[in-house]
PATI-41000 format. One record per residue (C-alpha): residue in three letters; z, y, x. Coordinates in Angstrom, 2 decimals. Each point is the difference from the previous one (the first is absolute). Layout:
- ALA;Z;Y;X
...
//
This chain:
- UNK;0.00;0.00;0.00
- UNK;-0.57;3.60;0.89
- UNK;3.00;2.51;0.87
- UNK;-1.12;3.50;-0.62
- UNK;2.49;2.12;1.91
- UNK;0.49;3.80;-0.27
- UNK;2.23;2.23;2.22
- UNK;1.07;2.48;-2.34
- UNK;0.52;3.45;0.48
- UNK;-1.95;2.52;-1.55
- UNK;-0.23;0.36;-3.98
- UNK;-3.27;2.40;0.22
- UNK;-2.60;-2.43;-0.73
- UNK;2.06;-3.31;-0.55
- UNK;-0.54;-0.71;-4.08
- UNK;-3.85;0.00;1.75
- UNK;1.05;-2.98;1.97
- UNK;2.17;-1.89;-2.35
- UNK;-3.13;0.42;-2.85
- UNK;-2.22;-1.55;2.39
- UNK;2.35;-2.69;-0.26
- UNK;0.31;-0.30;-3.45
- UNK;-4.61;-0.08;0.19
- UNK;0.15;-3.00;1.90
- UNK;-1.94;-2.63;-1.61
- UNK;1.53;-2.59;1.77
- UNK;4.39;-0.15;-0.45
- UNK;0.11;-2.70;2.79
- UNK;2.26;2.84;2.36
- UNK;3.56;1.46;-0.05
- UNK;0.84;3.24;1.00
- UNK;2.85;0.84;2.51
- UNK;0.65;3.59;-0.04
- UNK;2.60;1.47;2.54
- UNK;1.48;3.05;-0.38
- UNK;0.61;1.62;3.26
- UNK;2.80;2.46;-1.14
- UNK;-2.04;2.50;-1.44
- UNK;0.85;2.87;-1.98
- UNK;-2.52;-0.88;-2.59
- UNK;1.59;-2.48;-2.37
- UNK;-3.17;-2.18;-1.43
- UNK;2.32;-2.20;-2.48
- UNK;-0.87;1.79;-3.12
- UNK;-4.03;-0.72;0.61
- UNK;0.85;-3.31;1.08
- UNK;1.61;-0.86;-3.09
- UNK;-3.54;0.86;-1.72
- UNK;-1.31;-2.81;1.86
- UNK;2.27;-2.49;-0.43
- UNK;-1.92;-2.00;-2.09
- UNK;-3.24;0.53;1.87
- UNK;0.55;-2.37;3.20
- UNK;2.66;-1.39;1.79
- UNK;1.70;2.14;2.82
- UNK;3.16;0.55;1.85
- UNK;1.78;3.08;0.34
- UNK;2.64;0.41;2.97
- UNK;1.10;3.45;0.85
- UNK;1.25;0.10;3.59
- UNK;3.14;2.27;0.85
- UNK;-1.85;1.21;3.63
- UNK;-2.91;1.79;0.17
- UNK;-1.55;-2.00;2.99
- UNK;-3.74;1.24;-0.18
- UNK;1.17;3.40;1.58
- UNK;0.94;-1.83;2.81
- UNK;-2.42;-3.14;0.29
- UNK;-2.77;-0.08;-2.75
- UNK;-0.47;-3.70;1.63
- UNK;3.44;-1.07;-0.60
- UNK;-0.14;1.27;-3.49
- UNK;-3.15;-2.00;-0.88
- UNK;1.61;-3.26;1.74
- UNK;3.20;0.23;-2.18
- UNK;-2.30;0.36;-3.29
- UNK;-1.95;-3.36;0.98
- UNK;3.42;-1.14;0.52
- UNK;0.14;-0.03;-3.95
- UNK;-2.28;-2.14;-0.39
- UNK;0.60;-3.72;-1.15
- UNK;-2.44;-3.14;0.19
- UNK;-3.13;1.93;-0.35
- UNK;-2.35;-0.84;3.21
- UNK;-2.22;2.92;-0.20
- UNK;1.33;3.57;0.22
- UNK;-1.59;3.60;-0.53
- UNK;1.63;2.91;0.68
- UNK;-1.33;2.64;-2.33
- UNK;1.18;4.14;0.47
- UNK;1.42;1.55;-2.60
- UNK;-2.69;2.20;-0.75
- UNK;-2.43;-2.45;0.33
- UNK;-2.44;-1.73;-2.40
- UNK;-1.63;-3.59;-0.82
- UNK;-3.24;-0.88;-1.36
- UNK;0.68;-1.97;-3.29
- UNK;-1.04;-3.09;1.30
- UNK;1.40;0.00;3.59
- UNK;2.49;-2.94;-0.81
- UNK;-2.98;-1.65;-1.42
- UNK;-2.23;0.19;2.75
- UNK;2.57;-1.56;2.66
- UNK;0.67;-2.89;-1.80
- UNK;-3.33;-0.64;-0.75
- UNK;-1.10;0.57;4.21
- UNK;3.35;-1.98;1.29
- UNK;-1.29;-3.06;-2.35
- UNK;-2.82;-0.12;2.03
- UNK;1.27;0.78;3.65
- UNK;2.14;-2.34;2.10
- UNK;1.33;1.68;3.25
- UNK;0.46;3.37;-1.30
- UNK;2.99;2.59;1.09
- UNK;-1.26;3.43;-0.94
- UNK;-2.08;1.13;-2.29
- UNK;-1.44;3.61;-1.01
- UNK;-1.05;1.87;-2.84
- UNK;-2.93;2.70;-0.11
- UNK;2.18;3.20;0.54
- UNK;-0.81;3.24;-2.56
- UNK;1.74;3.04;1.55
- UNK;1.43;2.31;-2.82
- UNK;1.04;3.50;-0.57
- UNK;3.65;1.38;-1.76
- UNK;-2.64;0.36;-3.39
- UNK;-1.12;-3.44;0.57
- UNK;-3.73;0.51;0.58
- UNK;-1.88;-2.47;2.77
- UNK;-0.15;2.35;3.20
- UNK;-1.29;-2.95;1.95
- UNK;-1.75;-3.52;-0.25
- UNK;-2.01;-2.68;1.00
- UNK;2.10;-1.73;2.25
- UNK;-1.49;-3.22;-0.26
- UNK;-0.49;-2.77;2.43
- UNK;-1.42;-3.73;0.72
- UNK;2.60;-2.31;-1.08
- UNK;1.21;-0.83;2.67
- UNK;0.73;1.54;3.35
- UNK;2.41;-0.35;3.21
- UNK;2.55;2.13;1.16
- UNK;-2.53;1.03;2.65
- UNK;-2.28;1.14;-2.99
- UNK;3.29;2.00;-1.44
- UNK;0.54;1.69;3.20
- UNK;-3.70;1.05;0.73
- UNK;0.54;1.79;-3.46
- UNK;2.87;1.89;0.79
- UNK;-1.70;1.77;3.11
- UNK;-2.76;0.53;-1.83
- UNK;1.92;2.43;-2.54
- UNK;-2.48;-0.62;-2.52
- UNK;2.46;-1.64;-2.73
- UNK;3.68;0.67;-1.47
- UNK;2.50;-3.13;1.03
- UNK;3.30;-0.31;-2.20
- UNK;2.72;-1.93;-1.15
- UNK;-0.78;-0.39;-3.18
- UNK;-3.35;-1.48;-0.15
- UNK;0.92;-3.83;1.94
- UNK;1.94;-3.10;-1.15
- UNK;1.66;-1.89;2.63
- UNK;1.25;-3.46;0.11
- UNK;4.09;-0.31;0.26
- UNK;-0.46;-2.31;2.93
- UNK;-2.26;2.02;1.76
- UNK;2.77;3.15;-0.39
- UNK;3.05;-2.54;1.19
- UNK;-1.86;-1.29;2.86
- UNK;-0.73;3.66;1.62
- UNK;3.89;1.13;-1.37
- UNK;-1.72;2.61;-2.41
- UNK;-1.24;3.52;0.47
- UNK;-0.61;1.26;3.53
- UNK;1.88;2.92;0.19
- UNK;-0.85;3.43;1.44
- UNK;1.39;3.65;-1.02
- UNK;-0.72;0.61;-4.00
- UNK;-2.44;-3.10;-0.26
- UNK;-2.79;2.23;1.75
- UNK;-2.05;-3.16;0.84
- UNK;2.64;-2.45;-1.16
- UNK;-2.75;-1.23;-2.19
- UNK;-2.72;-0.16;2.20
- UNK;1.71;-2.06;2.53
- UNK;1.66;-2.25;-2.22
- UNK;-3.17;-0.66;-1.43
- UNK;-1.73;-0.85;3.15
- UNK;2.60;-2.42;1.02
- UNK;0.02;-1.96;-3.78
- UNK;-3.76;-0.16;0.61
- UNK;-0.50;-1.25;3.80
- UNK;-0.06;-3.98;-1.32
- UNK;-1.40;-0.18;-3.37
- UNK;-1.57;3.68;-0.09
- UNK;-0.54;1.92;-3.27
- UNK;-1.46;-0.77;-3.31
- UNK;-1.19;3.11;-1.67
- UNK;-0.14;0.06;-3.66
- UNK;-2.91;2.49;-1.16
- UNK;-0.35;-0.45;-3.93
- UNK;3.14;1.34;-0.82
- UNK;1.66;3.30;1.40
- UNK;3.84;1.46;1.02
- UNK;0.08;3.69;-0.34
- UNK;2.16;1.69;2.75
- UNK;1.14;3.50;-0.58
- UNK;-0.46;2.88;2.78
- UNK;2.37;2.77;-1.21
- UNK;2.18;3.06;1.33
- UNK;3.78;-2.37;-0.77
- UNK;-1.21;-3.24;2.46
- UNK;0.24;-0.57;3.57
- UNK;-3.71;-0.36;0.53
- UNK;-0.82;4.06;-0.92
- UNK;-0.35;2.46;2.59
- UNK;3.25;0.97;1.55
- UNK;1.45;3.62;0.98
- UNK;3.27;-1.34;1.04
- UNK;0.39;-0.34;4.05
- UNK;2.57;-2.89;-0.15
- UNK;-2.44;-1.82;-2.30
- UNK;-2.85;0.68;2.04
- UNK;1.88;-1.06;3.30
- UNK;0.46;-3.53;-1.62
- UNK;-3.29;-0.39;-1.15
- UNK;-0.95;0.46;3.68
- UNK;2.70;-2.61;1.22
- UNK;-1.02;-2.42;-2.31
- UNK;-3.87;0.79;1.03
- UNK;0.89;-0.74;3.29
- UNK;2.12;-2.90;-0.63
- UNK;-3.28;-1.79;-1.91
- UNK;-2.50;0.96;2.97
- UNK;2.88;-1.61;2.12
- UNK;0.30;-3.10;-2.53
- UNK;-4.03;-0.48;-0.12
- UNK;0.11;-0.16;4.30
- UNK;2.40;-2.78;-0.33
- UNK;-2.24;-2.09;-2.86
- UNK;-3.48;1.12;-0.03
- UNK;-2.80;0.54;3.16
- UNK;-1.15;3.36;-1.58
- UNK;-2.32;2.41;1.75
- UNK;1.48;2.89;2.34
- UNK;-2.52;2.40;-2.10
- UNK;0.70;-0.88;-3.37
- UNK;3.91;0.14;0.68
- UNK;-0.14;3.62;0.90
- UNK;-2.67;0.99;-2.73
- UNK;2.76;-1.56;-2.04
- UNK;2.75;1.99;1.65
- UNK;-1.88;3.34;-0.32
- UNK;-0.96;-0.39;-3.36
- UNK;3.75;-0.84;-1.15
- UNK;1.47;3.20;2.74
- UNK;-2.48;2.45;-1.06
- UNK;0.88;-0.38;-3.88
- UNK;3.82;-0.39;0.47
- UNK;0.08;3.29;2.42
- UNK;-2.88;2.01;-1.79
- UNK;2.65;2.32;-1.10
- UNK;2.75;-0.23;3.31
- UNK;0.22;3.13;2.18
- UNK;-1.12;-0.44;3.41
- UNK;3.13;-0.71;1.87
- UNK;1.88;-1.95;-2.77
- UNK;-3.10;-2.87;0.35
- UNK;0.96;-0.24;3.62
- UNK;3.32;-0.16;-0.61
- UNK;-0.58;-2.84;-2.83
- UNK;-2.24;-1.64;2.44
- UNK;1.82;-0.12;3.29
- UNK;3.12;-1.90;-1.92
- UNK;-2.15;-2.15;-1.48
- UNK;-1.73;-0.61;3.72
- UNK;3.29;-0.96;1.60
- UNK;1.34;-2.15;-3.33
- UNK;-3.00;-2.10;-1.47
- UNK;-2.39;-0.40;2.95
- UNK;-2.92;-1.94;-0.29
- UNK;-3.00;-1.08;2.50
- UNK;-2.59;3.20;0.33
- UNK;2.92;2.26;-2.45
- UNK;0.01;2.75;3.32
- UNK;-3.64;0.19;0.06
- UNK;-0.01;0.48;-3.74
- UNK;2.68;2.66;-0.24
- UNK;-1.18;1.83;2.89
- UNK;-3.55;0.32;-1.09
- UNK;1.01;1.23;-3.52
- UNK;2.73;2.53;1.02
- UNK;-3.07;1.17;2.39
- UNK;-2.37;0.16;-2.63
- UNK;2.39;1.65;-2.34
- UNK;1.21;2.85;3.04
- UNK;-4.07;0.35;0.36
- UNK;-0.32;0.92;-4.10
- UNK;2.97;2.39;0.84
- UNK;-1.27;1.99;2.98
- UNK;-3.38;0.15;-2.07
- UNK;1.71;1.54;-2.80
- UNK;1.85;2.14;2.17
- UNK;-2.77;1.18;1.69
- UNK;-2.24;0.49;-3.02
- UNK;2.94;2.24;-1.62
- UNK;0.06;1.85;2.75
- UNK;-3.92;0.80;0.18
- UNK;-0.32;0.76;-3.26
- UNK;3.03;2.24;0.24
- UNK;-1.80;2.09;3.36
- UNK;-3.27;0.17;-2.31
- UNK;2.09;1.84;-2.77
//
């Protein structure tokens, strides 16, 4: 059976989620829904779907996700019961109506399969299909996964995979870096490496980019500073598992440092940088930082410069 597990926290968009329950046209899954301390009591709409499926609800007294998002998605599979199959679904987060559907009917017809992946819709805060067409052969290796990731040319969540329970006990759950930045992705890569990945295309999960989740665009330095540990923790993670190409890593890198630190002053990105240099240290990571504080000191002086020119023309 299927264990559909949701690390509660946000009330925003969660009677979304819960309806998309409720549409399934297959009942063969239970819900476990743990409530990581939040100030947003969901009891009252759960009650409305109590008749609707079967779920769990287990408030916890610590709110753990502020500290390790990881942790907090480790004790909510921890819920779970007998089922051998587990999804773990955000709270503002959406299925097609005939997800459940479409996994039993693939696993009937598969043998050695631990992970398995539905086409991925990314949605707004209104709801409306921002991006699409995420679809793939079905099946692929973890090498195939990873060749996707540098490429930058798709979304990768949570949301849209079912894992086996063995496959999660054997690798001790979630690998954990700083706010689940890339949590997912490596996790995902190591539940693949035997059996690889068998995507689902008929039937679709709908994942939710908004202003309230981890995954928007983030002001905050702290934030920002863990992001950039935990990006350097996964280019230090893919050294020790994958033979991956000196270019593409730093492409990678770049990509990732020039988005997080689009909006950094000058001197705070070398600060942020140089303590991530000495902490998280991976193969080529000097080359990498060097040549982007240099290229972002070369923006400045040009900047600089220009002010200053068209200042003397005035």
């Amino acid at each position: 059976m299927l264990a559909i597990v949701i690390p509660y926290y946000k009330l925003t968009f969660f009677e979304e989620t819960l309806q998309s329950l409720a549409n399934q046209t297959d009942k063969r899954f239970k819900v476990y829904i743990g409530d990581d301390a939040s100030q947003e009591d969901p009891t009252v709409l759960l009650e409305k779907y109590q008749e609707q499926f079967n779920f769990v609800y287990l408030r916890f007294d610590e709110n753990l996700g502020g500290i390790s998002l990881v942790q907090q998605w480790d004790r909510c599979i921890a819920m779970t019961e007998e089922e051998e199959w587990i999804m773990i679904l955000g709270d503002d987060d959406v299925l097609g109506k005939n997800v459940v559907k479409e996994f039993y009917t693939f696993i009937d017809t598969k043998q050695q399969i631990d992970l398995i992946r539905f086409n991925l819709k990314i949605i707004d805060v209104n709801g409306k299909i921002r991006s699409d067409d995420f679809s793939f052969s079905v099946h692929e290796s973890a090498q195939d996964l990873l060749d996707r990731m540098f490429s930058i040319q798709e979304t990768i969540t949570a949301s849209e995979f079912i894992f086996s329970k063995s496959i999660y006990n054997q690798n001790n759950g979630f690998i954990e870096f700083p706010l689940a930045w890339f949590s997912d992705y490596a996790t995902w890569l190591v539940f693949s490496k035997n059996s690889g990945i068998y995507n689902i295309n008929n039937e679709s999960v709908y994942w939710r980019l908004s202003e309230i989740n981890i995954s928007s665009k983030s002001i905050n330095i702290r934030e920002i500073e863990l992001k950039i540990q935990s990006l350097f923790l996964f280019m230090s993670f893919l050294q020790d598992h994958f033979i991956i190409e000196k270019k593409k890593q730093k492409e990678y890198t770049f990509i990732h440092l020039t988005n997080l630190l689009s909006d950094v002053k000058f001197f705070k990105i070398c600060s942020i940088l140089s303590k991530c240099l000495f902490k998280y240290k991976f193969e080529f990571s000097e080359i990498i930082i060097l040549e982007f504080v240099f290229k972002k000191m070369k923006r400045k002086t040009i900047k600089i410069y220009g002010g200053i020119c068209a200042a003397s023309k005035g």
